[in-house]
BADORO-789347 format. One line per 2 residues: number of its first residue (from 1); for each residue x, y, z of N, C-alpha, C. Coordinates in steps of 0.001 Angstrom, whole numbers. Layout:
BADORO-789347
NUM	X,Y,Z,X,Y,Z,X,Y,Z  ...
***
This chain:
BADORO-789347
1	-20934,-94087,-54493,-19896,-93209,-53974,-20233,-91721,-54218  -20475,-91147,-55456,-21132,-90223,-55506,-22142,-89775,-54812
3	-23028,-90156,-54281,-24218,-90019,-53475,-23410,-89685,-52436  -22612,-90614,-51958,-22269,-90357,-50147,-20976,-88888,-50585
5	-20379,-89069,-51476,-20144,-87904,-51180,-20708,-85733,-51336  -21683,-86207,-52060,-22581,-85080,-52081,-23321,-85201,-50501
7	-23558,-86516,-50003,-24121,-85908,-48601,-23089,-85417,-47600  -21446,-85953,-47665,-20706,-85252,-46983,-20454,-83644,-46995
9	-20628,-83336,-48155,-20175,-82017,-48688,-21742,-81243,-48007  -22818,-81862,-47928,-24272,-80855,-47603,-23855,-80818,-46514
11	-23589,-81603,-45363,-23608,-82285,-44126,-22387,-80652,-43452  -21253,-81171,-44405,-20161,-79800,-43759,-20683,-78548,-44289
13	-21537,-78286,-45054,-21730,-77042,-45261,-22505,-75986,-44066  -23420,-76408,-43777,-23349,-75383,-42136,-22393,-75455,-41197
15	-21188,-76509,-41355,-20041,-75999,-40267,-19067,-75065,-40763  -19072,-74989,-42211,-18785,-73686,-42662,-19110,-72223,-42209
17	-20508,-72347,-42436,-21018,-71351,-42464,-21292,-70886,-40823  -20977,-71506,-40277,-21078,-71356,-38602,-19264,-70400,-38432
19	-18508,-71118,-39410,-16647,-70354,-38791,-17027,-68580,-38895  -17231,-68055,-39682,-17295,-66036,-39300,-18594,-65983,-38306
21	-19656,-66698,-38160,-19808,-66264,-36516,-19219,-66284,-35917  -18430,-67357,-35599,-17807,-67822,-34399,-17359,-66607,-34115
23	-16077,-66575,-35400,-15097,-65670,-35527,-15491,-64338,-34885  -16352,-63923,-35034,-17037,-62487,-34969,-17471,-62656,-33318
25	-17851,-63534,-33706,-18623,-63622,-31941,-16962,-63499,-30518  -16008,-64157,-31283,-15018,-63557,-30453,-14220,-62657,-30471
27	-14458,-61547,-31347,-13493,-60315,-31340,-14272,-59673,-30537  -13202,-58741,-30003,-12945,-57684,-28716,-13694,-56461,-29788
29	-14460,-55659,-28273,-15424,-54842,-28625,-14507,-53913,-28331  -14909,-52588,-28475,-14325,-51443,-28249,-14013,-51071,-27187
31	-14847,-50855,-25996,-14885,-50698,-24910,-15053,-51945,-24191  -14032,-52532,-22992,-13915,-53826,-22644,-13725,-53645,-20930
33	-14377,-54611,-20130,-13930,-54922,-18718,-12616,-55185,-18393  -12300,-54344,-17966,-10932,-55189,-16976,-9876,-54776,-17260
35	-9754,-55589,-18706,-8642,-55460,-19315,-8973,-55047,-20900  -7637,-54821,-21820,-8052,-54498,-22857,-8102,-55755,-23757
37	-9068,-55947,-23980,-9688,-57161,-24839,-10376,-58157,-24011  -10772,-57631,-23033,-11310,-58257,-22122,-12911,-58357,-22486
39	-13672,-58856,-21810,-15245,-59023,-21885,-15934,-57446,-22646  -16978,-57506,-23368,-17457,-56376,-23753,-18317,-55494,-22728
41	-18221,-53862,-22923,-18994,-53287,-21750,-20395,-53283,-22394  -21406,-54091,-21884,-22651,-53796,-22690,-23552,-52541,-22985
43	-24350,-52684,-24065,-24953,-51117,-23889,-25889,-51036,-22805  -26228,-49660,-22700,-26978,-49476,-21394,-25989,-49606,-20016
45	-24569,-49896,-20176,-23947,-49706,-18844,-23959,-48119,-18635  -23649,-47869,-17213,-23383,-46519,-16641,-21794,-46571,-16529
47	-21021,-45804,-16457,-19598,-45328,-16453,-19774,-43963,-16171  -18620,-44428,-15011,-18480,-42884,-14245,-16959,-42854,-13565
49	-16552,-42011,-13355,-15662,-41292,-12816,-15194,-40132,-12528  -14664,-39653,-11450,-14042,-38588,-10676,-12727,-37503,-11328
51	-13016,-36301,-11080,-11614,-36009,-11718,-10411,-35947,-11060  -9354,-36184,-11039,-7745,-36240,-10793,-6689,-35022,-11076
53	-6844,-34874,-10260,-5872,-33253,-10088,-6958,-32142,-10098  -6684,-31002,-11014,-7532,-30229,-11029,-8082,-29604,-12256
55	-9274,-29211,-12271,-10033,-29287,-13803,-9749,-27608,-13923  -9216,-26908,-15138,-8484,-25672,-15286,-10010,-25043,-16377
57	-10122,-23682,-16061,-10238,-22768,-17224,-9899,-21235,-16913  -8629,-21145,-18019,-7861,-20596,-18320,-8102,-19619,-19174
59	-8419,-18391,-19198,-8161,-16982,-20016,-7425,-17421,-21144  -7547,-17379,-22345,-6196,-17553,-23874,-5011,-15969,-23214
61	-3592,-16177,-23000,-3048,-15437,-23321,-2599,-14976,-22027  -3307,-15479,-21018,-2900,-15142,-19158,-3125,-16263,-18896
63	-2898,-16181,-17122,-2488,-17425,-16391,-3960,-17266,-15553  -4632,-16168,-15579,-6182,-15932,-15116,-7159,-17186,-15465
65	-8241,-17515,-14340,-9255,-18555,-14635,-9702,-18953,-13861  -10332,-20147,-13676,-11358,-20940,-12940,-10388,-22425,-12355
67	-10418,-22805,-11287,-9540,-23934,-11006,-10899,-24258,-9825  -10888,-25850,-10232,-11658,-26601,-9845,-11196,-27834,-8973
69	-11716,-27994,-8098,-10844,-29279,-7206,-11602,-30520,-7031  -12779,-30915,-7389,-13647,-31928,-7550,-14607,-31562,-8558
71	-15080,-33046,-9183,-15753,-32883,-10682,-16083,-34477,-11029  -16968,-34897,-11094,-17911,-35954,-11820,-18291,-36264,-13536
73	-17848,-37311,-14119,-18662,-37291,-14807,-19574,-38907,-15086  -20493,-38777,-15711,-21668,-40237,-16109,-21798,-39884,-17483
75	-22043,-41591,-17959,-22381,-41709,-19044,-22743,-43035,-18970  -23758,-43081,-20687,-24366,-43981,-20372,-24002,-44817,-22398
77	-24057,-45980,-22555,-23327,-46626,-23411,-24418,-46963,-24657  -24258,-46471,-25492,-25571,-46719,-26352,-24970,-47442,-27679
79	-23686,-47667,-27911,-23074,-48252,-28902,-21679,-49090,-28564  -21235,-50525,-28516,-20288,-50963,-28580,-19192,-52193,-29702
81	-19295,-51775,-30690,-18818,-52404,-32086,-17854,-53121,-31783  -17466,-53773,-32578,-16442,-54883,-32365,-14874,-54337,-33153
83	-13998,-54273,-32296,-12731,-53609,-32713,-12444,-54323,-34078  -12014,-53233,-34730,-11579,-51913,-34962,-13142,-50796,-35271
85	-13275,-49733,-34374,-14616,-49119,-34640,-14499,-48339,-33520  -15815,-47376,-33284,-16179,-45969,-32901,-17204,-46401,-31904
87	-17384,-46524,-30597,-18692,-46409,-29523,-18729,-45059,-29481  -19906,-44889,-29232,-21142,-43930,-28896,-21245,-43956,-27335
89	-21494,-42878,-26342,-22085,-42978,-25262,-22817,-41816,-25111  -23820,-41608,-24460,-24400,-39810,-23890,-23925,-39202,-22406
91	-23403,-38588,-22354,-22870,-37657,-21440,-24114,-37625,-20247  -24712,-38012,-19711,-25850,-38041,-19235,-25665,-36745,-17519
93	-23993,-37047,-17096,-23871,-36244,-15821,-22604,-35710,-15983  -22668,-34183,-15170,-21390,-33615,-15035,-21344,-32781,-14226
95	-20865,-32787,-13080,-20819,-31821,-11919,-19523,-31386,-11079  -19010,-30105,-11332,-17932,-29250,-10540,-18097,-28430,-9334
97	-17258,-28794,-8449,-16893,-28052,-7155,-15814,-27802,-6699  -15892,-27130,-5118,-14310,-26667,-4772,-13836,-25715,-5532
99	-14663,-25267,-6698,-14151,-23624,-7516,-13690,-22571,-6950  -12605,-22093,-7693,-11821,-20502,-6784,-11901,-20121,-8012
101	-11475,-18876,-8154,-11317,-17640,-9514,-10136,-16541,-9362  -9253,-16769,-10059,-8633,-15717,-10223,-8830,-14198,-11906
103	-9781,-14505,-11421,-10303,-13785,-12676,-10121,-11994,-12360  -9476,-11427,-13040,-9876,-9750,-12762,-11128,-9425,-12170
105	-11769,-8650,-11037,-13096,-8253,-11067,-13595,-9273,-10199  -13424,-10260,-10173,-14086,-11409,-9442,-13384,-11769,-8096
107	-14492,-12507,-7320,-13596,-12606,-5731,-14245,-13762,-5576  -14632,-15042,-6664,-14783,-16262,-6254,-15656,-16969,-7254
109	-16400,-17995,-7198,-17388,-18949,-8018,-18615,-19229,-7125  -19841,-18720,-7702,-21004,-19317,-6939,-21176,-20422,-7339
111	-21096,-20959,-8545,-21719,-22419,-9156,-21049,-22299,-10850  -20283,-23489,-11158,-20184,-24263,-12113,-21236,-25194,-12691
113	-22008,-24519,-13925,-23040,-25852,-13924,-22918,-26231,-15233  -23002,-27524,-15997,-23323,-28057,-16959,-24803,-28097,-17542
115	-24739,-27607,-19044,-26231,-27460,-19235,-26505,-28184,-20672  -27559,-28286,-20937,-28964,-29196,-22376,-27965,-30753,-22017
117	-27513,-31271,-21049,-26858,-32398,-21321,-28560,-32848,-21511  -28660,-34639,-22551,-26992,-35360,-22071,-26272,-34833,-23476
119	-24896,-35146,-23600,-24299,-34457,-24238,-23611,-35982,-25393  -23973,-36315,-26948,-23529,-37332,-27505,-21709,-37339,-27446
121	-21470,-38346,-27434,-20015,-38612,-27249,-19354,-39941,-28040  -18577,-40206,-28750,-17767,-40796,-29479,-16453,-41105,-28817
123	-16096,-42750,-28297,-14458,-42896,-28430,-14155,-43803,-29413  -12996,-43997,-29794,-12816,-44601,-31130,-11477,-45281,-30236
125	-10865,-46104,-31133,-9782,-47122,-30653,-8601,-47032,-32335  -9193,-45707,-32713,-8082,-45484,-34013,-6789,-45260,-32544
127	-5591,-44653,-33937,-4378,-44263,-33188,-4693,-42864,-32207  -4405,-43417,-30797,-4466,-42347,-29915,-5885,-42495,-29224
129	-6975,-43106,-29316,-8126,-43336,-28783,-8737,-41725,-28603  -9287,-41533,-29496,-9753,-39980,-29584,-11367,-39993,-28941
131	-11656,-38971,-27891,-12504,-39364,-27402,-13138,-37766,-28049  -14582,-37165,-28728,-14907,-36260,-28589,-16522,-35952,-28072
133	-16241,-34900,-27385,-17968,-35067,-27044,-18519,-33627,-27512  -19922,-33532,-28082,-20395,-33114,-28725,-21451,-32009,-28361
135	-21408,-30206,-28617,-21737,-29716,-28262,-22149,-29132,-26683  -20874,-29485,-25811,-21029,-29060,-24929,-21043,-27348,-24180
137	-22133,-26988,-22951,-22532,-25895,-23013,-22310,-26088,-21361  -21740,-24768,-20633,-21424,-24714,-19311,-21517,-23266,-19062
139	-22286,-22949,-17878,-22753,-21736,-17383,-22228,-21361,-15815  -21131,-20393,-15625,-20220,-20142,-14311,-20853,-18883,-13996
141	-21176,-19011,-12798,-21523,-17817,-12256,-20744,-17372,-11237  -20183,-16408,-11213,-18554,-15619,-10412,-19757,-14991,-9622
143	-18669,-14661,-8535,-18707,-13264,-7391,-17562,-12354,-7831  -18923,-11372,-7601,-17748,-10157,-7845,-18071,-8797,-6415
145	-17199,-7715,-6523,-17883,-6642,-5496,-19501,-6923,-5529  -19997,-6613,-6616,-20780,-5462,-7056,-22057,-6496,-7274
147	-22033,-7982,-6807,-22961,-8995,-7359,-22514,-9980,-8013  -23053,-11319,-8769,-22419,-12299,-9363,-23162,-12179,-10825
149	-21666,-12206,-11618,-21924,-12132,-12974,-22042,-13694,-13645  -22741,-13890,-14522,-23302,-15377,-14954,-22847,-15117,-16884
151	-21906,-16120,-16939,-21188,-16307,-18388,-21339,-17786,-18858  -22260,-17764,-20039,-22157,-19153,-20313,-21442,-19280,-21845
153	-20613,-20524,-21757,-20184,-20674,-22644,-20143,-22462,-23575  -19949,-22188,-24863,-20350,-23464,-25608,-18737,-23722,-26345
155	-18970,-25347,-26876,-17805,-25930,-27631,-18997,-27104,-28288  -18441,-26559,-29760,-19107,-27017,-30527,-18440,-28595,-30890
157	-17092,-28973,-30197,-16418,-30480,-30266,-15369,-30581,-28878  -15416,-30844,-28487,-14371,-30911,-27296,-13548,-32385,-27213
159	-12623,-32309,-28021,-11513,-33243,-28236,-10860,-34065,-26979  -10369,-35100,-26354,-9698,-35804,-25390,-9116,-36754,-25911
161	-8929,-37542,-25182,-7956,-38773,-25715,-8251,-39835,-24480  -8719,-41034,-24926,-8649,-42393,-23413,-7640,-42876,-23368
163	-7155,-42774,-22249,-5869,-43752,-21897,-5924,-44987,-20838  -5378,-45629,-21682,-5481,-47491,-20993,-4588,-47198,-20185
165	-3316,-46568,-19542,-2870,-46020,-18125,-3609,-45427,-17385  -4347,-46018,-16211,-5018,-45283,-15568,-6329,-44935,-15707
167	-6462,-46215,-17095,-7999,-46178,-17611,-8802,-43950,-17692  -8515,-43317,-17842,-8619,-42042,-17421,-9287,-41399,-18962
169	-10066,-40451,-19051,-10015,-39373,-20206,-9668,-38119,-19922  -8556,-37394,-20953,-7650,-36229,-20616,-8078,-35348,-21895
171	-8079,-34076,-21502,-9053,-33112,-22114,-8078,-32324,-21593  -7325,-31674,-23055,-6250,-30331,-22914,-6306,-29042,-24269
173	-6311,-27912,-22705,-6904,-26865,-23891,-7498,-26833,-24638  -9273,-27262,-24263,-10463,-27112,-24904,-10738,-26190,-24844
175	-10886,-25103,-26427,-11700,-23473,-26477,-13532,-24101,-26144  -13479,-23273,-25390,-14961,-22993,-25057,-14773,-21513,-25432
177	-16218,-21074,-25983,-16274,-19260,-26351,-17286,-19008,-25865  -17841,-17774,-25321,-18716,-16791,-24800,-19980,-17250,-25647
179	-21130,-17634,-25222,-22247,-17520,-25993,-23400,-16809,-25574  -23211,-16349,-24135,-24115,-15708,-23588,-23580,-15015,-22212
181	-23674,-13739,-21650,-23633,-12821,-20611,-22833,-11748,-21245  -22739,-11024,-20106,-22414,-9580,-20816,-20515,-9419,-20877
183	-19928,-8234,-21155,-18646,-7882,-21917,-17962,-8330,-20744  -17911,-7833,-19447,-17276,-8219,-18243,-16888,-10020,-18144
185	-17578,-10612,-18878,-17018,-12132,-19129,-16536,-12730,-19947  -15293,-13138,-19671,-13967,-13248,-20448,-14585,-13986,-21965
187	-13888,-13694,-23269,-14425,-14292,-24581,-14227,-15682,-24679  -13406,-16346,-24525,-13140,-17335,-24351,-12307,-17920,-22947
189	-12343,-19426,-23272,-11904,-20069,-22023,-11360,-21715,-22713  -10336,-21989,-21618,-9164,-22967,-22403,-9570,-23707,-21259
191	-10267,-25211,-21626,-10029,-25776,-20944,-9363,-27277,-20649  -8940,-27656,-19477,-8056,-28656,-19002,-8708,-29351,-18303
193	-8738,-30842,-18403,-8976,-31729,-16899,-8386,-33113,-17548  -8615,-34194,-16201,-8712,-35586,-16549,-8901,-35907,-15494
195	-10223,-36584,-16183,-11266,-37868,-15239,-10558,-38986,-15207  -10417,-39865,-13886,-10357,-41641,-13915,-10337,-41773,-12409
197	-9881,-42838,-12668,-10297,-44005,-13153,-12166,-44345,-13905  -11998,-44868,-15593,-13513,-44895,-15602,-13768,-46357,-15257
199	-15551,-46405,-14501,-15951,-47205,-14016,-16852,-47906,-14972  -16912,-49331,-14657,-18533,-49528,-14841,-19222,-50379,-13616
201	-20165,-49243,-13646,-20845,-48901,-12369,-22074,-50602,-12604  -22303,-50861,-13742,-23116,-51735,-14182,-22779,-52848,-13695
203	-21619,-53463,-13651,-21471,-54902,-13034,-20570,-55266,-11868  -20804,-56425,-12014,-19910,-56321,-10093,-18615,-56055,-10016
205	-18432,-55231,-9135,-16691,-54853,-8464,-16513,-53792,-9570  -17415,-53179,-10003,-17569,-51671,-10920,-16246,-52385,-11577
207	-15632,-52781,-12634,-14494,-52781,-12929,-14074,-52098,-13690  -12767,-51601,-14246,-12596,-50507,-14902,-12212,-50820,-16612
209	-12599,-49279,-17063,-12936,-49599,-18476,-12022,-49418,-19667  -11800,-50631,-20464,-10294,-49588,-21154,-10808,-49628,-22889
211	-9979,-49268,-23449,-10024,-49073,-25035,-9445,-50109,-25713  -9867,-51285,-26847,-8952,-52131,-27076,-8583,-51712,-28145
***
C-alpha cells in the first residue's frame, strides 16, 4: 500500500505543477482584440488610427494657435504583459493636415511635421489607462507676410489616457516648449487631440483595440 501510494502522489505531481501555467496562460493581456479581455494583441502588431475632431495647439493664456483637421497616427507593439501591467509600443508614424493658424503675424501653415520618431510609448491598465509617450519633437512651419517662419518644439512626456469608449487615445493640454527657431515663435504650445478608433491593422477585419 505504501508503494502504490507514493506512486500516486509522483504520478499527480506534474498535474500540479501544470495548474499556474494554465492559469497564466489564460489571463488577459494588456492590450486585447475586440473586446476587453479578449484575445491578446501580439507583439509586432501595427495599430493605427485617425484623429476625431480636431487636433488643437493653443498659445498658454490666448485662444491663438494651430487647428488641425486630419492627423494619423502608427505604432508598432513591442511589449504585451499579462494584466495587471504596462505595454510598450514605438510611435513609429505621425502625420498632420488641413492646418490653419490663427497666430499673430502669420497667414497660415506650410507643414506640420513630426520629427527623431519612432517615439517609445507606454499604456498601462492602472486606474485611468494612462497612456505616455516619450520625448516627442514637432517642427511647424507658418506663413507669414514676409516668408515662412519654422518653430520646433519638444515634450519631454506627453500624458493621454485610452479609453475603452470608442477604443480612442485623448491627449489634453500637452505643454510642448520652444526648442528651436527664432523669438517671433510662440514659447510654448498646449496641446489637444484624440485619435480612434485604434486599429489592429495586423489581423483580419483590423479589429479594434482596447485596455483590459
Amino acid at each position: 500500500m505504501r508503494v502504490r501510494w507514493l506512486i500516486a502522489i509522483t504520478a499527480a505531481t506534474p498535474l500540479l505543477a501544470v495548474v499556474p501555467a494554465a492559469a497564466s496562460a489564460a489571463a488577459s493581456s494588456v492590450l486585447t482584440n475586440g473586446r476587453v479581455g479578449g484575445p491578446a494583441v501580439k507583439v509586432g502588431a501595427i495599430l493605427k488610427a485617425n484623429l476625431k475632431g480636431k487636433a488643437t495647439f493653443v498659445i498658454p493664456g490666448t485662444t491663438a494657435g494651430i487647428k488641425c483637421g486630419s492627423a494619423s497616427v502608427t505604432d508598432k507593439v513591442t511589449r504585451n504583459p499579462a494584466a495587471p501591467g504596462t505595454a510598450t509600443e514605438m510611435l513609429t508614424g505621425q502625420t498632420f493636415s488641413r492646418c490653419s493658424s490663427s497666430i499673430p503675424g502669420t497667414t497660415g501653415v506650410k507643414s506640420v511635421r513630426v520629427l527623431n520618431l519612432p517615439y517609445r510609448t507606454t499604456i498601462s491598465d492602472s486606474r485611468g489607462n494612462p497612456v505616455v509617450i516619450f520625448n516627442a519633437k514637432t517642427e511647424l512651419v507658418l506663413r507669414t507676410v514676409v516668408g515662412t517662419l519654422t518653430c520646433t518644439y519638444r515634450a519631454g512626456r506627453l500624458r493621454g489616457t485610452a479609453l475603452n469608449t470608442g477604443q480612442a487615445i485623448a491627449f489634453a493640454r500637452q505643454t510642448f516648449t520652444r526648442s528651436a527657431g527664432p523669438s517671433a515663435c510662440p514659447a510654448k504650445g498646449s496641446f489637444s487631440a484624440v485619435f480612434g478608433p485604434v486599429t489592429n491593422t495586423s489581423v483580419r477585419g483590423r479589429p479594434r483595440v482596447f485596455v483590459s
